[in-house]
C-alpha positions as CSV (number, residue, x, y, z in Angstrom):
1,X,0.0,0.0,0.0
2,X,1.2,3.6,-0.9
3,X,1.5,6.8,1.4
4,X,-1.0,9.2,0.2
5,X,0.4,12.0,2.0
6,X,-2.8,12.5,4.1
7,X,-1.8,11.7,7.3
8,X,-1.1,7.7,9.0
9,X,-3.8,6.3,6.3
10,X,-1.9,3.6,4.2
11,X,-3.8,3.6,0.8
12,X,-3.9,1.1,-2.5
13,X,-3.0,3.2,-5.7
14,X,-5.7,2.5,-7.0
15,X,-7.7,3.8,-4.2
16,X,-5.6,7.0,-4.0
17,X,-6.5,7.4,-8.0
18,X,-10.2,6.8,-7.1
19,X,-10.1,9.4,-4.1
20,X,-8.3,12.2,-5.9
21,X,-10.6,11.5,-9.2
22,X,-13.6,12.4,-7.1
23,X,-11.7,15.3,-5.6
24,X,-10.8,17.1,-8.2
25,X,-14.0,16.3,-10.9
26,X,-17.1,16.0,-8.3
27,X,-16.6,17.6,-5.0
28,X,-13.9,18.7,-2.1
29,X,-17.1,18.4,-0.2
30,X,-19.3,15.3,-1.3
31,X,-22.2,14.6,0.8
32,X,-23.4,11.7,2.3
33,X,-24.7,9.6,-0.6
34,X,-22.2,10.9,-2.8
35,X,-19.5,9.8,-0.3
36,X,-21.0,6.4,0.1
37,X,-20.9,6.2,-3.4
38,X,-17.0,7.0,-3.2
39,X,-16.4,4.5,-0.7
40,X,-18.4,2.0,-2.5
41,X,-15.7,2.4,-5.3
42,X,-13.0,2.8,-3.3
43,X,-13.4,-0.6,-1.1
44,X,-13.2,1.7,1.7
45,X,-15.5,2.7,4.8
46,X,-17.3,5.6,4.9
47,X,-15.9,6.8,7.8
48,X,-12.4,6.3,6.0
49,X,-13.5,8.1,3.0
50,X,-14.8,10.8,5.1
51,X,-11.7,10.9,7.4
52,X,-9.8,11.4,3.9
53,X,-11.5,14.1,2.3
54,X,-11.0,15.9,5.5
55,X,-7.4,15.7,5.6
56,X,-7.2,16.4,1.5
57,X,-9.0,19.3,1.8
58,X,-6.7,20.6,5.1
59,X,-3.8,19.9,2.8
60,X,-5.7,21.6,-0.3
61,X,-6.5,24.8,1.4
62,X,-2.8,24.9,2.8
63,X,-1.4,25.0,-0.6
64,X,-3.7,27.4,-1.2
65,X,-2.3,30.0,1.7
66,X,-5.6,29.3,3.4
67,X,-6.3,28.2,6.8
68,X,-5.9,24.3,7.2
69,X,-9.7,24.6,8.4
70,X,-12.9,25.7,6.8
71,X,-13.9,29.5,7.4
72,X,-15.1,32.4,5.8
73,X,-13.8,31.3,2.9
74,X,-15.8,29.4,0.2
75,X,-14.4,26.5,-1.3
C-alpha cells in the first residue's frame, strides 16, 4: 500500500487514483450519498473516505495559503 500524503492512512494506488478523481472532478465536499458512493468504489468505509477528504482538503487549502480549516472562505 502507498502513502498518500494524508496523514497515518496507508492507501492502495488504486484507491488514491479513485479518491483524488472524485476530488478534483465531483466535490472537495461530497455529501453523504455521494460519499458512500466514493467509498463504494474505493473498497473503503465511509468513515475512512470521510476521514480522507478531510485531511485532502486541510492539505488543499494549505497549498492554497488558506487556513488548514474551513472558514469564511468558500471552497
Amino acid at each position: 500500500m502507498a502513502s498518500n500524503g494524508t496523514g497515518s492512512m496507508q492507501l492502495a494506488e488504486d484507491q488514491i487514483k479513485i479518491l483524488e478523481e472524485n476530488f478534483t472532478r465531483v466535490s472537495k465536499h461530497p455529501d453523504r450519498s455521494t460519499l458512500m458512493l466514493i467509498a463504494a468504489e474505493s473498497g473503503l468505509t465511509e468513515e475512512e473516505t470521510a476521514k480522507w477528504f478531510r485531511l485532502r482538503n486541510a492539505q488543499w487549502r494549505q497549498a492554497e495559503g488558506l487556513p488548514a480549516q474551513l472558514g469564511s472562505v468558500k471552497d
